[in-house]
C-alpha positions as CSV (number, residue, x, y, z in Angstrom):
1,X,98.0,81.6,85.6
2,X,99.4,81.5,81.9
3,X,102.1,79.0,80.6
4,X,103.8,79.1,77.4
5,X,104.7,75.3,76.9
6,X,107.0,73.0,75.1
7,X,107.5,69.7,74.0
8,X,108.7,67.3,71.4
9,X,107.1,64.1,72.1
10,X,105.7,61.8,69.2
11,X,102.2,61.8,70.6
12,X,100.9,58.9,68.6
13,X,103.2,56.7,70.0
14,X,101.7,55.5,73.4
15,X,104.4,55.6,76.0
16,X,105.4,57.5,78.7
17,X,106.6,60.6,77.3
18,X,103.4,61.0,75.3
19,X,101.5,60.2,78.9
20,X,103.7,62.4,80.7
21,X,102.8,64.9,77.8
22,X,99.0,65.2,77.7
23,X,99.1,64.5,82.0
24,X,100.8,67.7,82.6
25,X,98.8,69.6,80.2
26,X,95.4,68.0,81.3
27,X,96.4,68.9,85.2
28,X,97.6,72.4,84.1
29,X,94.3,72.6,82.6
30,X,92.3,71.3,86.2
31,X,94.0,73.8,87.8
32,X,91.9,76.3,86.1
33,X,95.5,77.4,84.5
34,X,95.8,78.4,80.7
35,X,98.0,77.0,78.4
36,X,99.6,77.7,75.4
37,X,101.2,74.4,74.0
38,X,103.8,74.1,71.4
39,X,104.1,70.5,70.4
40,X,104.4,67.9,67.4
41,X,100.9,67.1,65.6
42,X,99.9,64.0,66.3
43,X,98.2,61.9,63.2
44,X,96.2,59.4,64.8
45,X,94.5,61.4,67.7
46,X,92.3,64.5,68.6
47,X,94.2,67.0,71.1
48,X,91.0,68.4,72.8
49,X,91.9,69.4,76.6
50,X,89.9,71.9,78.2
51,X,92.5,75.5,78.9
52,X,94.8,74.1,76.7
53,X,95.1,75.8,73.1
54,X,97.5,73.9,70.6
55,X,100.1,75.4,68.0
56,X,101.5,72.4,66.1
57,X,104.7,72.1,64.9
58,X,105.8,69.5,61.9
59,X,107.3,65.8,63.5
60,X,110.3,65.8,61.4
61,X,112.5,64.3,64.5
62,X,114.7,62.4,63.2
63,X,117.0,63.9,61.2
64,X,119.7,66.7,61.6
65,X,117.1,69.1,58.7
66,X,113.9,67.9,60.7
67,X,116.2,68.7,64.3
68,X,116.9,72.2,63.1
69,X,113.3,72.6,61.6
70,X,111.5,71.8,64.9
71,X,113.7,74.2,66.7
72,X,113.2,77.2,63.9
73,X,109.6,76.8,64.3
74,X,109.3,76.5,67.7
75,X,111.4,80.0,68.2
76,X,108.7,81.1,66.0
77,X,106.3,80.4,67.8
78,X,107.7,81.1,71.1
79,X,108.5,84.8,69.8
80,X,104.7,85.6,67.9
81,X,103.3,84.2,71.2
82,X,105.4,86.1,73.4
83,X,104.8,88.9,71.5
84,X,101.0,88.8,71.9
85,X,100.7,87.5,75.3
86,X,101.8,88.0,79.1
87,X,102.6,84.9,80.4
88,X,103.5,83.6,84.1
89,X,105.9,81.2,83.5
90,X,107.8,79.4,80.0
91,X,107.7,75.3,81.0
92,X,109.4,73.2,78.4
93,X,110.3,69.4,78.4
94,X,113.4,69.6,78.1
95,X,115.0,69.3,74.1
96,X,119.0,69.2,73.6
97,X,120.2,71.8,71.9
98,X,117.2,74.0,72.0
99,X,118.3,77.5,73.3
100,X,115.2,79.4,72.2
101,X,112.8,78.6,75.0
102,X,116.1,80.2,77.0
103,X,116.1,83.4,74.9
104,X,112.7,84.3,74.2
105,X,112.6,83.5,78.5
106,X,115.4,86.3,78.7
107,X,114.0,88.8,76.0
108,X,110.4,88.6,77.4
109,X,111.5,87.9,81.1
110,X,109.6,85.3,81.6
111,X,110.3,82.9,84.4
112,X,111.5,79.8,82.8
113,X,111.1,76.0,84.1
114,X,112.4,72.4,82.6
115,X,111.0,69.3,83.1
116,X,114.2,67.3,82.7
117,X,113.4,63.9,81.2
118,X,116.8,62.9,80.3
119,X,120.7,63.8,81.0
120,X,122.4,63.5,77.6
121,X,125.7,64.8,79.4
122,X,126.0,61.4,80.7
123,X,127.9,59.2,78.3
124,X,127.9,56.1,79.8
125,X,124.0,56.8,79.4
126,X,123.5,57.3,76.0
127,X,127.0,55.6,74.2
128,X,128.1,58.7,72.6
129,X,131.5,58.9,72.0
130,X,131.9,62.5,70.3
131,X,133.2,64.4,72.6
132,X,132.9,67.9,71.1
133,X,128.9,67.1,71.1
134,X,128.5,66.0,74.7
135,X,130.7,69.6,75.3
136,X,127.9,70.9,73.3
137,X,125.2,69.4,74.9
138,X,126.5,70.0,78.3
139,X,127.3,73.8,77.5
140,X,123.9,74.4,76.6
141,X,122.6,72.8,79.2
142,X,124.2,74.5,82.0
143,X,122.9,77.9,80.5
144,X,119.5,76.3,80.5
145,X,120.0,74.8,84.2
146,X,121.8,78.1,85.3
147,X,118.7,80.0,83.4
148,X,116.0,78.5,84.8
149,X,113.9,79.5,87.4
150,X,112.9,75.8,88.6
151,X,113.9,72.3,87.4
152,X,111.1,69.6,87.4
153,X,113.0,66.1,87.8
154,X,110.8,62.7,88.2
155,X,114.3,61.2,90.0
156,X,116.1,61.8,93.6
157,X,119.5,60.3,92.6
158,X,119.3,62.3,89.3
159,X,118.2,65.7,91.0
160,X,121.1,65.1,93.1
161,X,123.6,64.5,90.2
162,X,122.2,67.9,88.3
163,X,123.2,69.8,91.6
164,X,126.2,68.2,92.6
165,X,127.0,68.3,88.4
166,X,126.1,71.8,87.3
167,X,126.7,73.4,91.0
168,X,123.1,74.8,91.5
169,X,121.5,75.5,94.9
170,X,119.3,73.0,95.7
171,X,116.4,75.2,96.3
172,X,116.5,75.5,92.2
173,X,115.7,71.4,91.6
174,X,112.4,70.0,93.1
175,X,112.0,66.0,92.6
176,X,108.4,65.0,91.6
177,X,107.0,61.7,90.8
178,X,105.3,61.1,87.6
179,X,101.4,61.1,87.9
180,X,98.6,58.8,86.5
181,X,95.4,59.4,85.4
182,X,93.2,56.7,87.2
183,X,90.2,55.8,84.7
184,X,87.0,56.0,85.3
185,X,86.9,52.0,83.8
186,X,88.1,49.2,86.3
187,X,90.1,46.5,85.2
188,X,88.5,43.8,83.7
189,X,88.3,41.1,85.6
190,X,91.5,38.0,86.2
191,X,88.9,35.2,84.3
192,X,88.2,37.8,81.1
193,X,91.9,39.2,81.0
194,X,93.4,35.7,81.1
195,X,90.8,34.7,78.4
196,X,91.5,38.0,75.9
197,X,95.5,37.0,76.4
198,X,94.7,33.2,76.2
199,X,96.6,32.6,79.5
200,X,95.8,29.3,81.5
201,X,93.6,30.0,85.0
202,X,96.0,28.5,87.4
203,X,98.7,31.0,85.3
204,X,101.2,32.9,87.3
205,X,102.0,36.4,85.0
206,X,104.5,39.1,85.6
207,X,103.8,42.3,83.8
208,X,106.1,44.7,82.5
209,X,105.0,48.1,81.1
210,X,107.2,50.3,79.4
211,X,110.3,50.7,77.4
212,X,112.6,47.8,76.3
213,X,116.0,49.3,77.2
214,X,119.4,48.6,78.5
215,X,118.1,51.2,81.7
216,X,115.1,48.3,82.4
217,X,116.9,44.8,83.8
218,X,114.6,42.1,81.9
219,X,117.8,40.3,81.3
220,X,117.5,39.5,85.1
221,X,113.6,38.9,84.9
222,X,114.1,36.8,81.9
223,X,117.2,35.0,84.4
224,X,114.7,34.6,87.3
225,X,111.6,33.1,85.0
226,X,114.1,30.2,84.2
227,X,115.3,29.7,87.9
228,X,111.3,29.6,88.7
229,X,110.6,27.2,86.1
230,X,110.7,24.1,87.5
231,X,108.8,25.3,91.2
232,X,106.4,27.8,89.0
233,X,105.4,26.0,85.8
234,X,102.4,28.2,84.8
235,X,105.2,31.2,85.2
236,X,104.6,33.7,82.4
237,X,105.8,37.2,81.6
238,X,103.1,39.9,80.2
239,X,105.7,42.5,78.4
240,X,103.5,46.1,77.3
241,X,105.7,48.1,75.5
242,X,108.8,47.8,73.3
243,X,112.1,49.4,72.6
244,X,115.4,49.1,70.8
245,X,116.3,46.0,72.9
246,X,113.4,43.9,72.5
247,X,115.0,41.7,69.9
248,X,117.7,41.1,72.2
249,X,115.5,39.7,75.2
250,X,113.6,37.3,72.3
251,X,116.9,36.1,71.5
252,X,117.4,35.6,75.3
253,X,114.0,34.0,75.5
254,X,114.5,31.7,73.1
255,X,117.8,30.3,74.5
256,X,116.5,29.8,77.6
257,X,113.5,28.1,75.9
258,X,111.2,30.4,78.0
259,X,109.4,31.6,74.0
260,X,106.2,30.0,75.3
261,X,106.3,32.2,78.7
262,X,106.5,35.3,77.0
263,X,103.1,37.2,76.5
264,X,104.8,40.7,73.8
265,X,101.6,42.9,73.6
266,X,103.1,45.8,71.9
267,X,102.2,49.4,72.7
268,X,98.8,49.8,74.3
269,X,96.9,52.8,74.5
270,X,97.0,53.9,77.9
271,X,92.4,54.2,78.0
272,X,92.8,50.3,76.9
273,X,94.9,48.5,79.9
274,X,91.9,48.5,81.8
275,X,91.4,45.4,79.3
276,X,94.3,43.4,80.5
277,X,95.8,44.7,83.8
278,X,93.6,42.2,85.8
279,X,95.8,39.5,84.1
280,X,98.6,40.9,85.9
281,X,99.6,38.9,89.4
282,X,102.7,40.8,90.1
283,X,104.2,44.4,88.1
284,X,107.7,44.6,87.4
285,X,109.7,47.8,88.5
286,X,113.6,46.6,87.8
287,X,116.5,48.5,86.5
288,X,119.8,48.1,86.3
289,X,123.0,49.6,88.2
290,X,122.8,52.5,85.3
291,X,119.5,52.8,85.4
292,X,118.6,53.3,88.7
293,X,121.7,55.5,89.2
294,X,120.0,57.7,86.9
295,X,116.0,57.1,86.8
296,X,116.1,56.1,90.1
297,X,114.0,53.0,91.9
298,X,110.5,54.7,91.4
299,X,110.0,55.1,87.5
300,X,107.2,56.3,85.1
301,X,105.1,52.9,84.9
302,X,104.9,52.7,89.2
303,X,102.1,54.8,89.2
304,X,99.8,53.1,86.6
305,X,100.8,49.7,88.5
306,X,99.4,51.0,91.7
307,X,96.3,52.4,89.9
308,X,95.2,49.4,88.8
309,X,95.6,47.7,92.6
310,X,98.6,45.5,90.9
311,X,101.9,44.9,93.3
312,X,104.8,46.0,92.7
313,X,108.4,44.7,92.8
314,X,110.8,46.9,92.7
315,X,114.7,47.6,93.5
316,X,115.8,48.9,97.7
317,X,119.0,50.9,96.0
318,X,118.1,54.8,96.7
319,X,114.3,53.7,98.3
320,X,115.7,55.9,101.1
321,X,115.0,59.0,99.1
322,X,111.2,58.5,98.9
323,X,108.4,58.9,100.9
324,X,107.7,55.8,103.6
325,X,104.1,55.7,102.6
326,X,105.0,54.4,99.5
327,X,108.0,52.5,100.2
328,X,106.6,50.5,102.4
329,X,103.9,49.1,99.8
330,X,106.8,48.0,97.2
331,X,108.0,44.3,97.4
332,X,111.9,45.4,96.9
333,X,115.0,42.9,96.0
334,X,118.4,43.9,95.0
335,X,119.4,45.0,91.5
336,X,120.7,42.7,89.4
337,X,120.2,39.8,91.1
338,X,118.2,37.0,89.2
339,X,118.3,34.4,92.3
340,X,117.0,37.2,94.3
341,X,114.0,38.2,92.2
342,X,113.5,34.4,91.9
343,X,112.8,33.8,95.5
344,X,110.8,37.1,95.7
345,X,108.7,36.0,92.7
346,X,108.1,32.5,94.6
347,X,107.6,34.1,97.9
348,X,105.0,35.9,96.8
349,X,103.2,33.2,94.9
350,X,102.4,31.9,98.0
351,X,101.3,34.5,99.9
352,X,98.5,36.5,98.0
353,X,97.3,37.9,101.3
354,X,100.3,40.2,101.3
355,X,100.1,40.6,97.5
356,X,96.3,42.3,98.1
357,X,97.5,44.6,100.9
358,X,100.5,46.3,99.6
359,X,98.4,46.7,96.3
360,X,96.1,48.4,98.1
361,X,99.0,50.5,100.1
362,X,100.0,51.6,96.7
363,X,97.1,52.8,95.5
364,X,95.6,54.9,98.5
365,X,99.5,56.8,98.1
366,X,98.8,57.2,94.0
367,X,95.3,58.4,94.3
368,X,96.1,60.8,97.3
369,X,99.4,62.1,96.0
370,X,99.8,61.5,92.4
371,X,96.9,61.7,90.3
372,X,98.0,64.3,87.1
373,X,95.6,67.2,88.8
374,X,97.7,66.7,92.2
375,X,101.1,66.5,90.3
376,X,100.2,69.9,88.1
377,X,99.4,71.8,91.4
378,X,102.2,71.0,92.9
379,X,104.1,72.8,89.6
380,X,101.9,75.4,89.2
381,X,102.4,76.1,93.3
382,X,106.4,76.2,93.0
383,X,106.0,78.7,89.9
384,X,103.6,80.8,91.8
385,X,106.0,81.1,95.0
386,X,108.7,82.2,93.2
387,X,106.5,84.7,91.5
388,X,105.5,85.8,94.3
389,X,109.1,86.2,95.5
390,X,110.6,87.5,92.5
């Protein structure tokens, strides 16, 4: 098979839409599929991924010029390539505004797939208050969605608002969980990891990967640390990551004079966790009442929790949506509730038995079911079907 791909994704910045990125192209490229990948150049790495050949297009993101740049370019390159080559299938991650992946599907008729990442229709999502752009946006997007041969979407209750939304049969939206790449290096272990982070042994941690957004409930986290305090002393919170509202939650921090507790490691490169994961008692999966209407209970960071054997806590709102093999391995409270997550967090500080075995429930589901090369087939087998139908 032969995919024309898509994506603007700042791939020197190590999060989960670079990993999501370069996991999709490597598991295309396990799958013995070849790939044509149009995507911003990176300036602090080395694309090398076996099937995949790169065009590169210029970063210039943020700006309305560099907007209207990437886009020009892109058609460009979507037009020369589609020119020169027969292709099974056009996947882009999805870009707002971005109708040439949509034309150059139609001129070429090549079956055309989105891996929807975000829904910019929804204002009380994103803030915007111009309303002649979100009737942009949303125009364009429903002649993407009502384009489209297949929609790739990482979340249950947001497939469900896409077809309920944009009136699509349901056959058209397939939900698929993020994958993982699980490294050939094992953590390191709890005594050198509390040593690199210079963690007390009889310390407690919480870890948090990912973004530091209004979608991810730390203020409740941050709520439950405090009620903990006094019955947990050696409590700590390990945050990975960062994000528009990380100065926020050190302002929090620092009125509930928790500054000491919190461990802010920045972005990590995702081959380097391996180096402080075993630190990690208990991973934190919490959102709030937006967020998990949206993203859903299950998001990006789950499955590098479970490859690294870490628990997981995580919201029950929508859980009924996923499969009970994982489920059932997720320490779950309500969202939003900081006495909640408090007792959960104490709970399980005293019962590391249960700690080990949903770790290990959690892993068996990620490294059966979600590893990158799993994930990809599971793509490349719904664009293959409906070849074969079409």
């Amino acid at each position: 098979m032969r995919i024309l791909y898509f994506s603007f994704v700042e791939l020197d910045v190590h999060n989960a839409c670079q990993v999501h990125t370069l996991g999709i192209l490597s598991g295309f490229g396990e799958n013995e599929c070849k790939v044509d990948a149009v995507v911003p150049r990176p300036k602090q790495i080395h694309l090398d991924i076996p099937g995949v050949n790169f065009f590169y297009i210029w970063p210039w993101r943020f700006s309305p010029l560099g907007k209207l740049w990437v886009k020009l370019i892109g058609a460009i390159y979507f037009l020369v390539l589609g020119l020169l080559n027969k292709y099974d299938a056009i996947y882009v991650r999805e870009l707002e505004l971005n109708p040439f992946p949509r034309l150059c599907s139609k001129i070429f008729r090549i079956p055309y797939y989105i891996e929807v990442n975000g829904l910019y229709t929804l204002e009380k999502k994103n803030g915007c208050t111009n309303q002649n752009y979100l009737r942009i946006i949303k125009g364009h997007q429903q002649l993407d969605f009502r384009c489209a041969e297949g929609l790739i979407v990482t979340s249950f209750p947001r497939s469900q608002w896409i077809i309920e939304h944009y009136n699509l049969d349901s056959d058209k939206v397939h939900t698929i969980l993020n994958g993982v790449k699980v490294g050939k290096k094992r953590k390191l272990s709890r005594d050198i990891s509390l040593k690199r982070l210079n963690l007390p042994e009889d310390s407690f941690n919480l870890g948090f990967l990912g973004s530091v957004w209004k979608d991810y409930d730390l203020i409740s986290i941050i709520k439950a640390i405090s009620l903990c305090k006094t019955q947990l002393p050696n409590l700590y919170l390990i945050i990975i990551g960062g994000g528009p509202d990380m100065q926020y939650i050190k302002q929090m921090v620092k009125s509930e004079g928790l500054s000491s507790k919190i461990v802010d490691l920045g972005f990590i490169r995702p081959d380097a966790l391996f180096k402080v994961m075993g630190a990690i008692d208990i991973a934190l999966m919490n959102l709030t009442s937006i967020g998990l209407e949206d993203l859903g209970p299950i998001t990006t960071r789950f499955a590098t929790y479970a490859a690294f054997q870490i628990p997981v806590i995580a919201n029950s709102l929508h859980l009924e949506y996923y499969p009970k093999e994982l489920t059932k391995g997720l320490f779950t409270v309500p969202h939003e509730e900081p006495q909640a997550m408090a007792d959960m967090i104490l709970w399980l500080y005293n019962h590391a038995e249960e700690r080990k075995n949903n770790a290990m429930i959690l892993y068996d589901y990620v490294t059966k079911n979600l590893t990158w090369d799993v994930v990809s087939k599971e793509i490349l087998d719904i664009i293959d079907h409906d070849n074969i139908l079409n």
